[in-house]
Structures are given as C-alpha cells and as structure tokens.
PQR file with spaces between the fields and no chain letter, atoms N, CA, C, O and H, PARSE charges and radii, in Angstrom:
ATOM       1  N    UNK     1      -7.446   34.785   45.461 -0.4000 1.5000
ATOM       2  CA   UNK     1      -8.151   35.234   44.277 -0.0000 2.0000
ATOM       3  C    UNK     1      -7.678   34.400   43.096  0.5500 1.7000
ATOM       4  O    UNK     1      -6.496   34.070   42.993 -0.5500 1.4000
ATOM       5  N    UNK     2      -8.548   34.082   42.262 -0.4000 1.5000
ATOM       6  CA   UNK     2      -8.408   33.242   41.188 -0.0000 2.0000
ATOM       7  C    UNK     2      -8.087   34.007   39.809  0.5500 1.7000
ATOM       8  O    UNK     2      -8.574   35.115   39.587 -0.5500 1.4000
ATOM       9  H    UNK     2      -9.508   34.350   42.345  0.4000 1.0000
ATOM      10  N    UNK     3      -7.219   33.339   38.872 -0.4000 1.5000
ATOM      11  CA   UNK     3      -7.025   33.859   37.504 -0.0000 2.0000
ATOM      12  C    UNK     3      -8.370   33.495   36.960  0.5500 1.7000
ATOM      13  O    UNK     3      -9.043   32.482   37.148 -0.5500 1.4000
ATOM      14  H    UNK     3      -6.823   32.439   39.052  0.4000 1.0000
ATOM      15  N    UNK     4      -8.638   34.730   36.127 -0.4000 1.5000
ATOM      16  CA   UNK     4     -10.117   34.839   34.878 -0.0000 2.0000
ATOM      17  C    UNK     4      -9.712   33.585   34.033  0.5500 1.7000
ATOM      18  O    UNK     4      -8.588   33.529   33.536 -0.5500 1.4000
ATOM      19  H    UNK     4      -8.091   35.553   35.974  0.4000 1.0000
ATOM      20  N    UNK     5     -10.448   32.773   33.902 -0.4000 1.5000
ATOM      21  CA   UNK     5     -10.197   31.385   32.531 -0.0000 2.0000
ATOM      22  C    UNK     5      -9.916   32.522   31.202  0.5500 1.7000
ATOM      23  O    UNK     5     -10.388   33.654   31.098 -0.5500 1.4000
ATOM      24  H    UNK     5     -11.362   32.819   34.306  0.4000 1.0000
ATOM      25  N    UNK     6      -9.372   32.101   30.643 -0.4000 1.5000
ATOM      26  CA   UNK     6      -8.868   32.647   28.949 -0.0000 2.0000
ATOM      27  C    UNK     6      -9.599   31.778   27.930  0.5500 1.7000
ATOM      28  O    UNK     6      -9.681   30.559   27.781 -0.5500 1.4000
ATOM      29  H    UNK     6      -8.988   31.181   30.727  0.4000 1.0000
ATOM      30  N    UNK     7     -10.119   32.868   27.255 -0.4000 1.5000
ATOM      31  CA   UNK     7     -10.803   31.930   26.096 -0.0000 2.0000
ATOM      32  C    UNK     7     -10.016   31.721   24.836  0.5500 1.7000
ATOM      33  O    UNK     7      -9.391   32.655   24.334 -0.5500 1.4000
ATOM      34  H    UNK     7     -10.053   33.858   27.376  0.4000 1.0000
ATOM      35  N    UNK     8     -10.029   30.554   24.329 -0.4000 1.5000
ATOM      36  CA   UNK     8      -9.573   30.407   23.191 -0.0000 2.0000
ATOM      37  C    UNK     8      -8.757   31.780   22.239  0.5500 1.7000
ATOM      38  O    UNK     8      -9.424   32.610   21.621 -0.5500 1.4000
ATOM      39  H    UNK     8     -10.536   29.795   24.737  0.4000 1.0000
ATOM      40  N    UNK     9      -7.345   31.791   22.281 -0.4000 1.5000
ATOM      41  CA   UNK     9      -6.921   33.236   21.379 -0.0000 2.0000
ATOM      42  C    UNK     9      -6.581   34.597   22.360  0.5500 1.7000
ATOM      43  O    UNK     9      -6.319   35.746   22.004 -0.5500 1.4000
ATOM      44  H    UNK     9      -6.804   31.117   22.783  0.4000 1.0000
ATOM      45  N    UNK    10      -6.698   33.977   23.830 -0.4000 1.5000
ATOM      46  CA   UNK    10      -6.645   35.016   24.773 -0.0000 2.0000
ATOM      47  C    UNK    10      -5.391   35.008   25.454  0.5500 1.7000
ATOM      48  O    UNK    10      -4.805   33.926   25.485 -0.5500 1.4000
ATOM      49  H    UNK    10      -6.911   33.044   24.119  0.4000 1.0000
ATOM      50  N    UNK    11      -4.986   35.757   25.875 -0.4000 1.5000
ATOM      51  CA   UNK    11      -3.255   36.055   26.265 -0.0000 2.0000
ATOM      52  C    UNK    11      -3.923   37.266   27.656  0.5500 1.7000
ATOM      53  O    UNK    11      -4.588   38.300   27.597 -0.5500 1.4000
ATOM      54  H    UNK    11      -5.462   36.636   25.850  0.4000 1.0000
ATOM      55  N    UNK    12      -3.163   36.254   29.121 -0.4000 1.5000
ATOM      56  CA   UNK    12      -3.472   36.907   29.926 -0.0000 2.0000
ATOM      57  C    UNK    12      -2.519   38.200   30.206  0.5500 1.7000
ATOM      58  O    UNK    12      -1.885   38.883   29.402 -0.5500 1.4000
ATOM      59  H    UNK    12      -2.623   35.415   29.170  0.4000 1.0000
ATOM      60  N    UNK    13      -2.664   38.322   31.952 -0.4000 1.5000
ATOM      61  CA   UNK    13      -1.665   39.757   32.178 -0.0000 2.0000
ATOM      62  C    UNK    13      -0.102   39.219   32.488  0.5500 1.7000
ATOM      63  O    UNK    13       0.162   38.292   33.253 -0.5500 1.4000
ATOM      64  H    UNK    13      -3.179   37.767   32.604  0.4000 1.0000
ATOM      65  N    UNK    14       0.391   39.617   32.102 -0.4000 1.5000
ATOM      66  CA   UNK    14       2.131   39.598   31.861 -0.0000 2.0000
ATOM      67  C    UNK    14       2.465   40.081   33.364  0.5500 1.7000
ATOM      68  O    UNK    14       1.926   40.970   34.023 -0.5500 1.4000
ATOM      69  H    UNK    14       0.177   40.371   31.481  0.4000 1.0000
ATOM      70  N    UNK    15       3.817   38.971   33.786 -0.4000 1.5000
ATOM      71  CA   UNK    15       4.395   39.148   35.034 -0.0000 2.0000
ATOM      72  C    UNK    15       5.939   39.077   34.812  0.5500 1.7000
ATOM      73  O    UNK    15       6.633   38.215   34.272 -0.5500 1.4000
ATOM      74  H    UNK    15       4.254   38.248   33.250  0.4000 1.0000
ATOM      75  N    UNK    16       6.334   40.596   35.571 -0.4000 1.5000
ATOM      76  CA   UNK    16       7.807   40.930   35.328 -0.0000 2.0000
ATOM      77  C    UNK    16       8.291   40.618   36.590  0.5500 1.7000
ATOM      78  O    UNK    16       7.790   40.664   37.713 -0.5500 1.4000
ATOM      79  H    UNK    16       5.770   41.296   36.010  0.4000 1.0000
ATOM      80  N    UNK    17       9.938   40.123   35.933 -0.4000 1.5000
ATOM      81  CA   UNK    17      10.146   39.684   37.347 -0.0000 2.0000
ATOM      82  C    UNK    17      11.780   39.796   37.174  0.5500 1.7000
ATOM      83  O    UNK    17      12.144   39.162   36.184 -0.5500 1.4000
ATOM      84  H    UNK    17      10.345   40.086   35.021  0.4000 1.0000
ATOM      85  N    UNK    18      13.051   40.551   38.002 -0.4000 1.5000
ATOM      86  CA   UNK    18      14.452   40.659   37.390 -0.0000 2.0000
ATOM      87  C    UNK    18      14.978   39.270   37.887  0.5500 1.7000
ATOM      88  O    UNK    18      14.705   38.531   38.833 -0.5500 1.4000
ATOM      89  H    UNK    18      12.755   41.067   38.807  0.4000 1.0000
ATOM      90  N    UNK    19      15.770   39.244   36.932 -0.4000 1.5000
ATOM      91  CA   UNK    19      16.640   37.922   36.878 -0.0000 2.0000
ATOM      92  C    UNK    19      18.002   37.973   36.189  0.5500 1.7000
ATOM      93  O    UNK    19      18.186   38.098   34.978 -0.5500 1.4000
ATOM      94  H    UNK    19      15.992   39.844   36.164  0.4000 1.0000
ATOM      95  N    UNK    20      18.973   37.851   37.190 -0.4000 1.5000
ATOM      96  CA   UNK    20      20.704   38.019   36.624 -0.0000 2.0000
ATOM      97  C    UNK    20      20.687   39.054   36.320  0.5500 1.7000
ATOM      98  O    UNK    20      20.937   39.122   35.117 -0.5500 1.4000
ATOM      99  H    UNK    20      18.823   37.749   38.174  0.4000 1.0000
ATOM     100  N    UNK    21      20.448   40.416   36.950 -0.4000 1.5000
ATOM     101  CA   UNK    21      20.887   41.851   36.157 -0.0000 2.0000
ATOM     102  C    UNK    21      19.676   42.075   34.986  0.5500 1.7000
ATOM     103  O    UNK    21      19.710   43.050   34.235 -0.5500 1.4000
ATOM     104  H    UNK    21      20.244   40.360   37.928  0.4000 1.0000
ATOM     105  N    UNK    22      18.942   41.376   34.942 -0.4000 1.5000
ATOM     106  CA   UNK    22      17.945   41.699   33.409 -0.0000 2.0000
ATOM     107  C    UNK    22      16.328   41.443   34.063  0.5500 1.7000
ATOM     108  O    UNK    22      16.048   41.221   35.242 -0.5500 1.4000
ATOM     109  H    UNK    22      18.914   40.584   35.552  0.4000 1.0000
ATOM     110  N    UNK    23      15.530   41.537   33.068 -0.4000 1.5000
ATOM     111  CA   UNK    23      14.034   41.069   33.428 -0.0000 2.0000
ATOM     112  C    UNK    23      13.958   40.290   32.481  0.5500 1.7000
ATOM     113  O    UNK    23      14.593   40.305   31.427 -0.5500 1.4000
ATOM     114  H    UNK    23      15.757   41.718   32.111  0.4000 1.0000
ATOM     115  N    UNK    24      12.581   39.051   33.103 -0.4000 1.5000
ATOM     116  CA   UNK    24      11.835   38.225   32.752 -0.0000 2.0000
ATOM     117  C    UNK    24      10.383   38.424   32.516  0.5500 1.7000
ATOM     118  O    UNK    24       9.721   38.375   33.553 -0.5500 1.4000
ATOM     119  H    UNK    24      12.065   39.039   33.960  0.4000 1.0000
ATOM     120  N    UNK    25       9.776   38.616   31.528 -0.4000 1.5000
ATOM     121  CA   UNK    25       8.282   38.519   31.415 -0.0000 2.0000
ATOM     122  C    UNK    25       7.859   37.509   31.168  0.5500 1.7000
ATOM     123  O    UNK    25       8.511   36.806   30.396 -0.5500 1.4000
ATOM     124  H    UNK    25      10.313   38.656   30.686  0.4000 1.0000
ATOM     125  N    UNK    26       6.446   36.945   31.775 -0.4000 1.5000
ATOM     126  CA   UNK    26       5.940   35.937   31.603 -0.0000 2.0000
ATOM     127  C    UNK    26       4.791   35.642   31.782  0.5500 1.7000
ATOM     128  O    UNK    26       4.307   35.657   32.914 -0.5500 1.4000
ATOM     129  H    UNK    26       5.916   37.517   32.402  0.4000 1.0000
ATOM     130  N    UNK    27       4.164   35.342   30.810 -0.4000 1.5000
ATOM     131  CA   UNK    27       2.757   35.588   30.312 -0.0000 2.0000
ATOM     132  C    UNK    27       2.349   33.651   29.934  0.5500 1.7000
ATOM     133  O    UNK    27       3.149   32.744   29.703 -0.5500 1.4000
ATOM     134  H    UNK    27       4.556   35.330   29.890  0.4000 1.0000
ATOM     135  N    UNK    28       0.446   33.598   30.028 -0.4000 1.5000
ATOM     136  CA   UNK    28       0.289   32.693   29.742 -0.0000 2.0000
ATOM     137  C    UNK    28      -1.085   32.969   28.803  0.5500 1.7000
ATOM     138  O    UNK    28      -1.698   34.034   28.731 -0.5500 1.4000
ATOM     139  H    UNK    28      -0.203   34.335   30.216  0.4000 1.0000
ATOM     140  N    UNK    29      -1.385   31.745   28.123 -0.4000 1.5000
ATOM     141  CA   UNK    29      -2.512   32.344   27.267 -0.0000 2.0000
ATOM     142  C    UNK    29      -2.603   30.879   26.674  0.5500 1.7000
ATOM     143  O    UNK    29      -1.780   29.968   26.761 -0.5500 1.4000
ATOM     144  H    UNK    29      -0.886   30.880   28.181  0.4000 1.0000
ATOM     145  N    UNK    30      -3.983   30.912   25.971 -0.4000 1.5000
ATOM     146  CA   UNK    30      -4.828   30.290   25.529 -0.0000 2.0000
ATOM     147  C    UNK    30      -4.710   29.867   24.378  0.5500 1.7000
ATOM     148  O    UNK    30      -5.123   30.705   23.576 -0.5500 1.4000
ATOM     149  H    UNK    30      -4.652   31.652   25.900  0.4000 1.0000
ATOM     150  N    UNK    31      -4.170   28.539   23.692 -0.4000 1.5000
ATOM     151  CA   UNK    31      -3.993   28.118   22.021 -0.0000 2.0000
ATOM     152  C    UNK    31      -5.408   28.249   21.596  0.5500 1.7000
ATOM     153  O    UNK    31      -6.434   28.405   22.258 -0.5500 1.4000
ATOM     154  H    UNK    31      -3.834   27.858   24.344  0.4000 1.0000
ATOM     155  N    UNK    32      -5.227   28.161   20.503 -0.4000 1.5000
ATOM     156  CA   UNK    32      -6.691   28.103   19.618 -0.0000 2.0000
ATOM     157  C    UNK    32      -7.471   26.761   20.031  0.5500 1.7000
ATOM     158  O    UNK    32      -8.678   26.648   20.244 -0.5500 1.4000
ATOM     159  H    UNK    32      -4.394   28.034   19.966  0.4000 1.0000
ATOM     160  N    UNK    33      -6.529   25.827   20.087 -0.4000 1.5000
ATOM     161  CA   UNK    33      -6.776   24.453   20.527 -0.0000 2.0000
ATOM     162  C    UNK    33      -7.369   24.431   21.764  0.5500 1.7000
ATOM     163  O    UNK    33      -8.124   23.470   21.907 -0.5500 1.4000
ATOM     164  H    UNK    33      -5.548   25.919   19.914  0.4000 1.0000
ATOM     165  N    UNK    34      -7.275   25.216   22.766 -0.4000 1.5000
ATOM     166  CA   UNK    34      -7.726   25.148   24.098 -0.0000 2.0000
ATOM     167  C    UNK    34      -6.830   25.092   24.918  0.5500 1.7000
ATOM     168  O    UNK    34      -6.919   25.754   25.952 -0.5500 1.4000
ATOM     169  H    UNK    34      -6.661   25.997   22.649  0.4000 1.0000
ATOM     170  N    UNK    35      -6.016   24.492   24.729 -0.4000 1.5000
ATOM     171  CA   UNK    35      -4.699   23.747   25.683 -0.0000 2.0000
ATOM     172  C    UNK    35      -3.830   25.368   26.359  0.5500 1.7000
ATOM     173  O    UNK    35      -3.302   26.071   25.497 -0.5500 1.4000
ATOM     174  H    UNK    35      -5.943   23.955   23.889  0.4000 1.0000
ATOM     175  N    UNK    36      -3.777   25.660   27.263 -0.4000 1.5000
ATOM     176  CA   UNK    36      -3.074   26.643   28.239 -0.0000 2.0000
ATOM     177  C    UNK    36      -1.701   26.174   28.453  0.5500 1.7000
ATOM     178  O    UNK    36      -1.256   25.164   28.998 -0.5500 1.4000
ATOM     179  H    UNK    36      -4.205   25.089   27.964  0.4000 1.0000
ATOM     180  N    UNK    37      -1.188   27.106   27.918 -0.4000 1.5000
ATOM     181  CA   UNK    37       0.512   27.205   27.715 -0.0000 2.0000
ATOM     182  C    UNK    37       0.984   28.692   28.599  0.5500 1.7000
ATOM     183  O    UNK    37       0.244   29.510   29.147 -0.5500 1.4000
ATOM     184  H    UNK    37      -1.550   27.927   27.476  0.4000 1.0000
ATOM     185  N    UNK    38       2.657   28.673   28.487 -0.4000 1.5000
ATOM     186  CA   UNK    38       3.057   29.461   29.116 -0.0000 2.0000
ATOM     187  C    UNK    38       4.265   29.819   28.353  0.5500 1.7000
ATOM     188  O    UNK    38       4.946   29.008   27.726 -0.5500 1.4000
ATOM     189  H    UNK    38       3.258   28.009   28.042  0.4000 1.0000
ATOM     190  N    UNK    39       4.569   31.547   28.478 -0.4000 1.5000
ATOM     191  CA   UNK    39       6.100   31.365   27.485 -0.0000 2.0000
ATOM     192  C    UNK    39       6.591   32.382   28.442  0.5500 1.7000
ATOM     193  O    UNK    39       5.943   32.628   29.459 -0.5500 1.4000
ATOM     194  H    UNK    39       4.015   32.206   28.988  0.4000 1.0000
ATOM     195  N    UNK    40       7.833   33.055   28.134 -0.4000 1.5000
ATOM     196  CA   UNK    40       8.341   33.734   28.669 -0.0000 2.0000
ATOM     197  C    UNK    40      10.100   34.383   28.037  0.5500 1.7000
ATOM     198  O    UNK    40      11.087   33.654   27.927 -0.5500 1.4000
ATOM     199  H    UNK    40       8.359   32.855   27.307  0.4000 1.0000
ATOM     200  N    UNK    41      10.072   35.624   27.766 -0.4000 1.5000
ATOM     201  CA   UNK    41      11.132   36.126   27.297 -0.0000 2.0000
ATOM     202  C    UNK    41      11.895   37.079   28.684  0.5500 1.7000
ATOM     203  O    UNK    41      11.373   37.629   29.654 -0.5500 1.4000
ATOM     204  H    UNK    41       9.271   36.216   27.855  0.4000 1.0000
ATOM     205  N    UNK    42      13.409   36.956   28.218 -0.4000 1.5000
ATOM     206  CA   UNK    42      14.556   38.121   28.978 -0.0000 2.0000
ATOM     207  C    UNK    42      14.987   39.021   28.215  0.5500 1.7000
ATOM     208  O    UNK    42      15.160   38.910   27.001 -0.5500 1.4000
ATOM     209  H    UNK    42      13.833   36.510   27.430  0.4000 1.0000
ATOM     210  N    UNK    43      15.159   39.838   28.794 -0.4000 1.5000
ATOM     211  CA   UNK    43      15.720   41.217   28.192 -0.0000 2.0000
ATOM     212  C    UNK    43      16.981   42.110   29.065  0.5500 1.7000
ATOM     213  O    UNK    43      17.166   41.640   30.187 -0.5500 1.4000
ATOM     214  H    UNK    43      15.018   39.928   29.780  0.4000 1.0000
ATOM     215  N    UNK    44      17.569   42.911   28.835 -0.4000 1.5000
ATOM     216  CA   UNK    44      18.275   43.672   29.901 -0.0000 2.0000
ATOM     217  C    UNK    44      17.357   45.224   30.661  0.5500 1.7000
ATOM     218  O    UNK    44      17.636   45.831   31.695 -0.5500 1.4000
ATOM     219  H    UNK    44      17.419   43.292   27.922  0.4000 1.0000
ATOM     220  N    UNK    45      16.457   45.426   29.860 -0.4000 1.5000
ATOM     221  CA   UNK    45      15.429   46.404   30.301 -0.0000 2.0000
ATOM     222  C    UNK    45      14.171   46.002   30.128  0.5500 1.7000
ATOM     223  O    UNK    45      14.164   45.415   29.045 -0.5500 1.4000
ATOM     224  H    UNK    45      16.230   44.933   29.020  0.4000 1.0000
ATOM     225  N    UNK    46      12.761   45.986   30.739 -0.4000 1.5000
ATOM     226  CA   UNK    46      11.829   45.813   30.973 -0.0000 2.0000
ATOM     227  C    UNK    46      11.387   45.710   29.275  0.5500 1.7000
ATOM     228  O    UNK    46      10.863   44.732   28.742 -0.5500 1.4000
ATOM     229  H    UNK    46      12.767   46.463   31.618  0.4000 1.0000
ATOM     230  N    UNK    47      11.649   46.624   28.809 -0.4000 1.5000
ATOM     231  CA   UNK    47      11.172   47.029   27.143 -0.0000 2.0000
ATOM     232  C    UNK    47      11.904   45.923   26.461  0.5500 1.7000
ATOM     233  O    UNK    47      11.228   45.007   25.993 -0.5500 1.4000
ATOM     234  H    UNK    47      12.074   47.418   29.242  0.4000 1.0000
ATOM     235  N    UNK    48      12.864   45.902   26.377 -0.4000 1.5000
ATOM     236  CA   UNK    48      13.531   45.170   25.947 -0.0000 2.0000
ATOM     237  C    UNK    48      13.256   43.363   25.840  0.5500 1.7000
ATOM     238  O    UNK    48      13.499   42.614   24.894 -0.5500 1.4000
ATOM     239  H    UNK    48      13.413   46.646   26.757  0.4000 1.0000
ATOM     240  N    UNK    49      12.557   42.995   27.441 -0.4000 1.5000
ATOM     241  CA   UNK    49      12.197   41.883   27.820 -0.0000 2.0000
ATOM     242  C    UNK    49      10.475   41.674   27.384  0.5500 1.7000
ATOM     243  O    UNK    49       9.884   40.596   27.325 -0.5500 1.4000
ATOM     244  H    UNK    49      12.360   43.604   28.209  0.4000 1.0000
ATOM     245  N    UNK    50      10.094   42.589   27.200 -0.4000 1.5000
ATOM     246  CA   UNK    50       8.709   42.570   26.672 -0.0000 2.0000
ATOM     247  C    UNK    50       8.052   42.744   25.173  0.5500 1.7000
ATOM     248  O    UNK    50       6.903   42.810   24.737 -0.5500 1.4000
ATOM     249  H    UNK    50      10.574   43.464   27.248  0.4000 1.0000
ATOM     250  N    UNK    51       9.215   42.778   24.677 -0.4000 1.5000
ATOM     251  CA   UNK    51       9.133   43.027   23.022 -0.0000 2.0000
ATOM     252  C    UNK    51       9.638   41.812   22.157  0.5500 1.7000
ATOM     253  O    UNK    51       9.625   41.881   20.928 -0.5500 1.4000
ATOM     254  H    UNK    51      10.149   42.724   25.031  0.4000 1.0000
C-alpha cells in the first residue's frame, strides 16, 4: 500500500517508534516549496516526544 502524496503545507501521519529507553516520532510533510522533507523528535514519554 502506498503513502497519499501531501499537498503543499501538508504534514502526514506520525510514526512512533522507542529508542534507548525513550520514543522517537517521525513524521514527514510537504514544504510550501513542494520539496518532501522529514523531521523527527525524542522524548522520554510518547507526549513528551510528540510535543
């Protein structure tokens, strides 16, 4: 199954994932520019890693 294309300004679905005792979220999304990027924050609790 394929990811939905993101339009311009669009931020897809976020993927948690633990790493060293903590979580990783990581999300990808759409610049205004077009160009598809990827970022990703840690946290020690899910909330924490997603905020």
């Amino acid at each position: 199954m394929t990811r939905a294309a993101l339009k311009p300004g669009e931020i897809g679905e976020p993927s948690i994932r633990v790493v060293d005792g903590g979580y990783q979220v990581r999300v990808r999304f759409r610049r205004h520019d077009g160009e598809l990027s990827r970022t990703s924050a840690t946290g020690r609790t899910k909330t924490l890693a997603a905020s």
